[in-house]
DSSP file (Angstrom, degrees, kcal/mol; ACC not computed):
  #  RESIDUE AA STRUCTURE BP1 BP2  ACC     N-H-->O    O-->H-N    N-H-->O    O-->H-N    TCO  KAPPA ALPHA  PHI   PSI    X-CA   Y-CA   Z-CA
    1    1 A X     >        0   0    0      0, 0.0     4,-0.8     0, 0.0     5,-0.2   0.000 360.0 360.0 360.0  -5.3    2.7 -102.1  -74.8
    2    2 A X  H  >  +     0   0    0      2,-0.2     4,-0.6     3,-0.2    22,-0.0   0.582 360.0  63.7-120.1  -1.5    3.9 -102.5  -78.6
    3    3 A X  H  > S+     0   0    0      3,-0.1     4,-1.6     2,-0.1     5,-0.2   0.886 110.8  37.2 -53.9 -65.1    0.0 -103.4  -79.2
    4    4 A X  H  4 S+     0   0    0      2,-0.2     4,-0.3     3,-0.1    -2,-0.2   0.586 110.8  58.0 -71.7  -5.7   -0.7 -100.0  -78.2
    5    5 A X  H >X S+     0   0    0     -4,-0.8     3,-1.8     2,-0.2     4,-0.9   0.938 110.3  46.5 -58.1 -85.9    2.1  -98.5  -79.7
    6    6 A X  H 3X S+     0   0    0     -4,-0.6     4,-1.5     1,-0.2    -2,-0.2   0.682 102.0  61.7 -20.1 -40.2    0.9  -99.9  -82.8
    7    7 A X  H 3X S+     0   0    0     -4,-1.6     4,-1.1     1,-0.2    -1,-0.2   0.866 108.5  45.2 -67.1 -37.2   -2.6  -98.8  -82.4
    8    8 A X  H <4 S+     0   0    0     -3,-1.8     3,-0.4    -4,-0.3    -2,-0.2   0.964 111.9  46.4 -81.2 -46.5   -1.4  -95.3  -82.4
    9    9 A X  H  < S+     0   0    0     -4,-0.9    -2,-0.2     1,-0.2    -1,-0.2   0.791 106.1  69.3 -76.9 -25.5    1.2  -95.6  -85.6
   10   10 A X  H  < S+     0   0    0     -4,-1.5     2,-0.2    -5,-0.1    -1,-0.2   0.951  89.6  70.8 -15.2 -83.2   -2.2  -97.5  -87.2
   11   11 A X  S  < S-     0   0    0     -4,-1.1     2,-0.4    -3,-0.4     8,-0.1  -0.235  88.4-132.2 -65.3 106.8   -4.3  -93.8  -87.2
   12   12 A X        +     0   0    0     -2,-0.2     2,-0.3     2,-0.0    -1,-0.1  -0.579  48.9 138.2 -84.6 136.3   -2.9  -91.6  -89.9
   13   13 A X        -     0   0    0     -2,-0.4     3,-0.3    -4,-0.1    -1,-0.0  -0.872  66.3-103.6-160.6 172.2   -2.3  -88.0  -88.4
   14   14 A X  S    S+     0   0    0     -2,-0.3     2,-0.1     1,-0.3    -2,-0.0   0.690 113.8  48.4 -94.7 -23.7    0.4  -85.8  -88.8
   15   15 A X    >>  +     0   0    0      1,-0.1     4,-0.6     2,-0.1     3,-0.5  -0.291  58.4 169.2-108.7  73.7    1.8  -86.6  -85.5
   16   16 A X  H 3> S+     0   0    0     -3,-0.3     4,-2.6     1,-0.3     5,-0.2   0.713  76.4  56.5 -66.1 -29.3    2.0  -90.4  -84.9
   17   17 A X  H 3> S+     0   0    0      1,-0.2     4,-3.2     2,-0.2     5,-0.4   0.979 109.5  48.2 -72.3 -47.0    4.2  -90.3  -81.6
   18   18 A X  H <> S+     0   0    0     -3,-0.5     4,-1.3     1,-0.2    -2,-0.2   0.886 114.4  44.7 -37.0 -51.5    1.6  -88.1  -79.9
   19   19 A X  H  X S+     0   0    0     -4,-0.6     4,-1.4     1,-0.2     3,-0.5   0.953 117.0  47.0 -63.3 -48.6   -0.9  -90.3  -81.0
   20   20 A X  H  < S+     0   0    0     -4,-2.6    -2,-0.2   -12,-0.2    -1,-0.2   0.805 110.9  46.5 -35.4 -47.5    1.3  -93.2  -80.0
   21   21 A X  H  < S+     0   0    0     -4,-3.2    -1,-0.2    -5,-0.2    -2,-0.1   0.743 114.6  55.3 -64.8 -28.9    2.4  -92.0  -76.4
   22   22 A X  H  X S+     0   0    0     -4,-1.3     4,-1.2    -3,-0.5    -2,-0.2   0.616 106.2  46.1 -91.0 -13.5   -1.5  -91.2  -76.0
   23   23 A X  T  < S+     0   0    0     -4,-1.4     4,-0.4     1,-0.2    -1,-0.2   0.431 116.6  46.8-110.5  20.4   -2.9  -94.7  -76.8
   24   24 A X  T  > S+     0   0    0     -5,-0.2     4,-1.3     2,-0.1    -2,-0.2   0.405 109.0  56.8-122.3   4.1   -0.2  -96.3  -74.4
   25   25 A X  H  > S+     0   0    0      2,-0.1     4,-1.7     3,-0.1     5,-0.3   0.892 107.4  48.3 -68.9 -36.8   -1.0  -94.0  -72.0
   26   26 A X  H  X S+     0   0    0     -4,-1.2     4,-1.9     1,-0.2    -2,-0.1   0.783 108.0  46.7 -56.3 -39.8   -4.0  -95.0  -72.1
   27   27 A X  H  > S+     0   0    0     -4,-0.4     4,-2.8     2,-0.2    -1,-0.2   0.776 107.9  60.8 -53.3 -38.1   -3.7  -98.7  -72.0
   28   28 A X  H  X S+     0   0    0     -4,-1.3     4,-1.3     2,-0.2    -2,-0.2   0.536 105.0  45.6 -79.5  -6.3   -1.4  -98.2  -69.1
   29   29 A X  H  X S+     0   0    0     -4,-1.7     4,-2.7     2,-0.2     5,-0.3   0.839 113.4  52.9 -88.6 -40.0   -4.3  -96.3  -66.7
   30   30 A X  H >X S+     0   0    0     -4,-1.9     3,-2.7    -5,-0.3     4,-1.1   0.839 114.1  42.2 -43.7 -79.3   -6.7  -99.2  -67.9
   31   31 A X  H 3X S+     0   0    0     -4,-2.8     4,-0.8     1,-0.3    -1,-0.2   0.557 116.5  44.1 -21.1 -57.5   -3.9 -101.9  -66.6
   32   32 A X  H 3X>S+     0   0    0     -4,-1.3     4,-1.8     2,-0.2     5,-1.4   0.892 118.3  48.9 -72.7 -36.2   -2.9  -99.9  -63.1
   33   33 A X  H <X5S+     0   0    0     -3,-2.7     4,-2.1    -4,-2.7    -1,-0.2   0.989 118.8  41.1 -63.2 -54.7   -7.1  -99.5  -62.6
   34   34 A X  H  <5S+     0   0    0     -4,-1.1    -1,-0.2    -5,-0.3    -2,-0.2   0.683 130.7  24.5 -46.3 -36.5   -7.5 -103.5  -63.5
   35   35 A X  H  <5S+     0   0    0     -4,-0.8    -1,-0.2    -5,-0.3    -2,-0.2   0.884 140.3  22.9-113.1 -25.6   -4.7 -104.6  -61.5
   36   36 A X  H  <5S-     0   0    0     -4,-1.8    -3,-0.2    46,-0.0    -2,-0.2   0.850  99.5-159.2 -78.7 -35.9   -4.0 -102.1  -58.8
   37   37 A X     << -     0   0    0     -4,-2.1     5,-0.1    -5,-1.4    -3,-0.1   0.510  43.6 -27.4 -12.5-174.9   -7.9 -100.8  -59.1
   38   38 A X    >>  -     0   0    0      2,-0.1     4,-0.9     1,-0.1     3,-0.6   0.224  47.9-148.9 -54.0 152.3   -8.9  -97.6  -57.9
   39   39 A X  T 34 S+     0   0    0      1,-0.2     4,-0.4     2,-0.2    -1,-0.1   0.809  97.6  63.7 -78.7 -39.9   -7.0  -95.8  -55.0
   40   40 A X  T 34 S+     0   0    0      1,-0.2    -1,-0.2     2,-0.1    -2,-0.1   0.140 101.3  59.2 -78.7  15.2  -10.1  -93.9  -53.5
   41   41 A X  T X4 S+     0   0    0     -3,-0.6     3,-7.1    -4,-0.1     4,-0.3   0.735  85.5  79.4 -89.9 -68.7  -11.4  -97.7  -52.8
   42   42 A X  T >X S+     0   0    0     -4,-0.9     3,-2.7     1,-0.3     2,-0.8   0.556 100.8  36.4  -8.7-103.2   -8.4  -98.8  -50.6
   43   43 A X  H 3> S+     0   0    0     -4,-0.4     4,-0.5     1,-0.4    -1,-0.3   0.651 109.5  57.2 -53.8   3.8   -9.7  -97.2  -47.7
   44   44 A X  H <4 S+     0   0    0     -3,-7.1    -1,-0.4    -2,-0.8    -2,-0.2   0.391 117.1  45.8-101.8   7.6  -13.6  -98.1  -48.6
   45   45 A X  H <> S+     0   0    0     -3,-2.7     4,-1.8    -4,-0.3     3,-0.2   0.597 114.1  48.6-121.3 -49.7  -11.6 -102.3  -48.4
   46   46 A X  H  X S+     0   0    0     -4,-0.7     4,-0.7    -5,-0.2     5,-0.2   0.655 102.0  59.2 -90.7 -16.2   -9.7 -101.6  -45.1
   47   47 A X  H  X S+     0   0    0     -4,-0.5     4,-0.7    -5,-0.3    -1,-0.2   0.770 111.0  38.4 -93.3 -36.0  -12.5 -100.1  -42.8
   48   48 A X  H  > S+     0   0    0     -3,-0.2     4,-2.8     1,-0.2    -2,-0.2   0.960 112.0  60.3 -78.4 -42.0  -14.9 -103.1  -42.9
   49   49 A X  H  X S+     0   0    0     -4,-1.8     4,-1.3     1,-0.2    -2,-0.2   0.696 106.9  45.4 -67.5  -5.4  -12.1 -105.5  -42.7
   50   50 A X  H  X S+     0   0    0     -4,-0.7     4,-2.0     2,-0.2    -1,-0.2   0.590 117.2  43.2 -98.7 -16.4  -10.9 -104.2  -39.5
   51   51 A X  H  X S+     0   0    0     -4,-0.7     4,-3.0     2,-0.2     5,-0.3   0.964 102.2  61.2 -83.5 -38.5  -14.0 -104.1  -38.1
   52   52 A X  H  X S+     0   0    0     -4,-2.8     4,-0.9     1,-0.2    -2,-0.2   0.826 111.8  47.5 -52.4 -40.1  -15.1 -107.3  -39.3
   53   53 A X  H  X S+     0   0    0     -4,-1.3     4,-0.8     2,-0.2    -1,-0.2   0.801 104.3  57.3-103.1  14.6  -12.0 -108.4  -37.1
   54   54 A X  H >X S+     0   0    0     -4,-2.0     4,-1.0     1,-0.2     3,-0.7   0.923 109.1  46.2 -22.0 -60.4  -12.9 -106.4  -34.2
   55   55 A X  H 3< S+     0   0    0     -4,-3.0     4,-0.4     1,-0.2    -1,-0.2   0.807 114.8  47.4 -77.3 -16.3  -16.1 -108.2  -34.2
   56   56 A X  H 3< S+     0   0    0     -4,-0.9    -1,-0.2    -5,-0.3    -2,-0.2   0.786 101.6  60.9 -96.0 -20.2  -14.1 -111.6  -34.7
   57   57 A X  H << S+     0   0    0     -4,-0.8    -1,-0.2    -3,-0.7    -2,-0.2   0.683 105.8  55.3 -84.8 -11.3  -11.5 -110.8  -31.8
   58   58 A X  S  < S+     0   0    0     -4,-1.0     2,-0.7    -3,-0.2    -2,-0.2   0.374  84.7 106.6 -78.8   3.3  -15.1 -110.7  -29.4
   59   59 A X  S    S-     0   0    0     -4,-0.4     3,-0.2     6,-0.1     6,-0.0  -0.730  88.3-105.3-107.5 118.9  -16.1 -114.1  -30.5
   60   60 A X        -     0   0    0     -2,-0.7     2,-0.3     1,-0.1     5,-0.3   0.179  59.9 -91.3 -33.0 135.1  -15.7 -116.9  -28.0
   61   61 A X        +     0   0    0     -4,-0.1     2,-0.2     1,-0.1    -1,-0.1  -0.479  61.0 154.7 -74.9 121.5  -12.7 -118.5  -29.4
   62   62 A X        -     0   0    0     -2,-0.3     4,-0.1    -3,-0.2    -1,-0.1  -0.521  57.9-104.8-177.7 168.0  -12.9 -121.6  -32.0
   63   63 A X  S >> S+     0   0    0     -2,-0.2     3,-6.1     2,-0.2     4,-1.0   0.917 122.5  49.0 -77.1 -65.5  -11.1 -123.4  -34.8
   64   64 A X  H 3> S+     0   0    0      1,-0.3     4,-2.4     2,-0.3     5,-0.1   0.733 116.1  45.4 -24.7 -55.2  -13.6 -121.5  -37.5
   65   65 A X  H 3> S+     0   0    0     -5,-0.3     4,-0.5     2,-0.2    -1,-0.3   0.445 106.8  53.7 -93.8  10.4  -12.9 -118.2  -35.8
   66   66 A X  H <> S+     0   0    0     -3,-6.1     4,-1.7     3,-0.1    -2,-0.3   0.941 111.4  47.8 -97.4 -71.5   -9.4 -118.6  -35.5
   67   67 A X  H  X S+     0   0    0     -4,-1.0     4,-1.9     2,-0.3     5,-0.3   0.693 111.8  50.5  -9.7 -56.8   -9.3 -119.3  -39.4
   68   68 A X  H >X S+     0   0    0     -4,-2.4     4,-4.5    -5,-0.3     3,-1.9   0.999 103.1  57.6 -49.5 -56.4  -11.4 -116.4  -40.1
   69   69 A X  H 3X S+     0   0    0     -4,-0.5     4,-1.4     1,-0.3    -2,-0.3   0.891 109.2  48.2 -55.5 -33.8   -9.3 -114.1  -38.2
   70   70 A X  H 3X S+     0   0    0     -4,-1.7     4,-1.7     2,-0.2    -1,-0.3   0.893 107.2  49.1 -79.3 -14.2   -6.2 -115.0  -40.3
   71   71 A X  H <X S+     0   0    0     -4,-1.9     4,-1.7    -3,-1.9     3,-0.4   0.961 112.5  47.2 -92.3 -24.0   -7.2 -114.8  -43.4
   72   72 A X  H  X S+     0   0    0     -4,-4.5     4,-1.2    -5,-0.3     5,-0.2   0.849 111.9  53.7 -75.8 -19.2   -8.8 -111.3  -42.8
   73   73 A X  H  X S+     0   0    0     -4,-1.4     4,-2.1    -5,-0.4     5,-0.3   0.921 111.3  50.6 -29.1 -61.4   -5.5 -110.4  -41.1
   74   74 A X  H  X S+     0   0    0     -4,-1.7     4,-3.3    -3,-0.4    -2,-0.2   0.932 112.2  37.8 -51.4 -66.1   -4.0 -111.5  -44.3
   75   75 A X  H  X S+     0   0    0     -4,-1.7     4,-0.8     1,-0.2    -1,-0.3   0.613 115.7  58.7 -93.3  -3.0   -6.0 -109.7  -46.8
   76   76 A X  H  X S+     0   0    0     -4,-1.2     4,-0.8    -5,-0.4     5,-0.3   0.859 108.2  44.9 -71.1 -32.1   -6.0 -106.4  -44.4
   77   77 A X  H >X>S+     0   0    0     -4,-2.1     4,-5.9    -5,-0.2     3,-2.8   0.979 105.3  61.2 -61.4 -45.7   -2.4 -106.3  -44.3
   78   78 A X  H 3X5S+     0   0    0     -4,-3.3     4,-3.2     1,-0.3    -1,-0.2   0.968 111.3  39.9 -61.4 -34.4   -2.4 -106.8  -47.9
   79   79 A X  H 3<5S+     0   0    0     -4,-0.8    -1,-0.3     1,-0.2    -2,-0.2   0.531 106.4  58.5 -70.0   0.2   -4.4 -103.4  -48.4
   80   80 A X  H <X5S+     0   0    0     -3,-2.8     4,-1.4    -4,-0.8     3,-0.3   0.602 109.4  46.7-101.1 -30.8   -2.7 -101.6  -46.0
   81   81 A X  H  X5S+     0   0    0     -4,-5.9     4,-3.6    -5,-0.3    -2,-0.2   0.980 114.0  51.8 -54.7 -55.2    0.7 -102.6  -48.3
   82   82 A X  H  <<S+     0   0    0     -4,-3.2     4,-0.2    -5,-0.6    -1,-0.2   0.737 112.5  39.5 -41.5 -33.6   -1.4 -101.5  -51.1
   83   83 A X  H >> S+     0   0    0     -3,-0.3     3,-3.5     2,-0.2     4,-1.0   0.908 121.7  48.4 -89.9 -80.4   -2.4  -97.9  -49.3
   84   84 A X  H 3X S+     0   0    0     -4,-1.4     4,-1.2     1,-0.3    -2,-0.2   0.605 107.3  53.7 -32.1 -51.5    1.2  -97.6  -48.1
   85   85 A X  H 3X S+     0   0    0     -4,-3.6     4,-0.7     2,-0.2    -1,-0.3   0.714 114.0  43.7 -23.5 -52.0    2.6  -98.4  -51.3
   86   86 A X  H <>>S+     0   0    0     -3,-3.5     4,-4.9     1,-0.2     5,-0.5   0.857 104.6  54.2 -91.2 -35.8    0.7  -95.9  -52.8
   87   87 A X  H  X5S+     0   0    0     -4,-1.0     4,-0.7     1,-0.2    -1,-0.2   0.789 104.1  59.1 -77.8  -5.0    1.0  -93.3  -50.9
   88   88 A X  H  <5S+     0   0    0     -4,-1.2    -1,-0.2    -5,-0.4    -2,-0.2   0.754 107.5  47.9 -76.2 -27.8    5.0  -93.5  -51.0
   89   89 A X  H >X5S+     0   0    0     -4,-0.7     4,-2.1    -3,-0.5     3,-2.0   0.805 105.8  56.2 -88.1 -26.7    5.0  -93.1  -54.4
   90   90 A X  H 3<5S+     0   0    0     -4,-4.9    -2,-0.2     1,-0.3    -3,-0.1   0.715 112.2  47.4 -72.6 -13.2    2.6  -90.1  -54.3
   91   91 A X  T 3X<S+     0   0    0     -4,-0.7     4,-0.6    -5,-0.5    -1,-0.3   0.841 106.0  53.9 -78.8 -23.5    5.0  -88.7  -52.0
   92   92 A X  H <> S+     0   0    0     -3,-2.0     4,-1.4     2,-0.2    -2,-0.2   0.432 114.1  43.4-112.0 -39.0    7.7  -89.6  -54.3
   93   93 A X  H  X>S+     0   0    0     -4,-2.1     4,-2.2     2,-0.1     5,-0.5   0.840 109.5  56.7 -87.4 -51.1    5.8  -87.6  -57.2
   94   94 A X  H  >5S+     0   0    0     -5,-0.4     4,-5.9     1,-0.2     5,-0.2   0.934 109.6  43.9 -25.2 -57.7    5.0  -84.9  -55.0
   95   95 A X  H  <5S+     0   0    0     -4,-0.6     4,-0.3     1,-0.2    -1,-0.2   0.902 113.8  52.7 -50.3 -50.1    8.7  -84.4  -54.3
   96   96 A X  H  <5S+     0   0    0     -4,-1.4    -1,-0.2     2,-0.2    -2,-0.2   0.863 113.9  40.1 -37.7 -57.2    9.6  -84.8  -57.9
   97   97 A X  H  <5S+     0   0    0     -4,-2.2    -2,-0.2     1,-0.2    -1,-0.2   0.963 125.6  33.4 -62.7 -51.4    7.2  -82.2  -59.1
   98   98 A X  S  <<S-     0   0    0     -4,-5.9    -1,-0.2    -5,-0.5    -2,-0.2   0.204  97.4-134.2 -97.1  33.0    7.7  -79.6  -56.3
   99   99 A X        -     0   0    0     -4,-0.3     2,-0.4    -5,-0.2    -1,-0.2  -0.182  35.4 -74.6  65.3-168.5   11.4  -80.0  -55.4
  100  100 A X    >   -     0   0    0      1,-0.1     3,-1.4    -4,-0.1    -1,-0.1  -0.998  39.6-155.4-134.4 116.7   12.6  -80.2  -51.7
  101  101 A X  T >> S+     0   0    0     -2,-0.4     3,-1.0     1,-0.2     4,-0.5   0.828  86.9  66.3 -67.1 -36.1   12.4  -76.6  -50.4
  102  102 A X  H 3> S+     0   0    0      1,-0.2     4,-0.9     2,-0.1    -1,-0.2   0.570  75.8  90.4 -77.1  -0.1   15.1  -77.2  -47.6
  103  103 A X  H <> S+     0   0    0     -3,-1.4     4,-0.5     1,-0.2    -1,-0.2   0.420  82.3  52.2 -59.4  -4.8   17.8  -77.7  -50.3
  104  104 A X  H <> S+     0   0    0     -3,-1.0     4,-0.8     2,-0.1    -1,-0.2   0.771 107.5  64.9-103.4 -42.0   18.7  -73.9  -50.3
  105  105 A X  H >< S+     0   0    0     -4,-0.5     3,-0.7     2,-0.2    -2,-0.2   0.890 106.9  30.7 -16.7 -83.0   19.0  -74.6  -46.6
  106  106 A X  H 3< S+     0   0    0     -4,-0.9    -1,-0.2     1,-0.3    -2,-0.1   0.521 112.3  58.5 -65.3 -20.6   21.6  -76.9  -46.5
  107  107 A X  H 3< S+     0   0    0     -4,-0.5    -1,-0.3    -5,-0.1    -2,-0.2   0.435  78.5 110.9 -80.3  -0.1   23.5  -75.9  -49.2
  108  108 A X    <<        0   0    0     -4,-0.8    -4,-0.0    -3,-0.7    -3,-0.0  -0.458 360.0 360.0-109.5 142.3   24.0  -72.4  -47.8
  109  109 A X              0   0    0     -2,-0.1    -1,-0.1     0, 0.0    -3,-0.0   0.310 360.0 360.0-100.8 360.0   27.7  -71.7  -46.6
């Protein structure tokens, strides 16, 4: 972060924080793409792997296919944390932005 911070105070302008705030925003959507990567993928990662163990829960029963079937157990759960994850904070911004309409509700004497 204090790379891109820097990057911005670098570029002579008449506003340097703007430019500053804008080149670590920017670094920080590269990071989340790079380490979370894209959110409209999740579900294009979780649809084969559950089929793939459909097909694996038909297959006469074996060391091999007992193997498979955990680690793609494994890395579906871990994208289904990922989707869950995400969508819990997009709920959590949602809220933020648009309030909680039932508050006039409950407060009401």
């Amino acid at each position: 972060m204090s790379e891109a911070w820097n990057a911005g105070l670098v570029a002579t302008s008449s506003h340097p924080f703007l430019l500053c705030l804008n080149s670590c925003k920017t670094r920080l959507q590269a990071w989340n793409r790079d380490v979370f990567g894209a959110f409209r993928h999740v579900g294009q990662e979780i649809a084969p792997l559950q089929k793939l163990l459909e097909w694996l829960e038909m297959q006469t029963t074996s060391s091999n296919v007992i193997k498979n079937m955990r680690e793609t157990k494994v890395e579906l759960n871990c994208w289904l944390d990922k989707e869950a994850a995400t969508w819990k904070q997009r709920s959590r911004v949602d809220w933020f932005k648009e309030g909680d309409f039932n508050t006039s509700f409950f407060h009401a004497k």
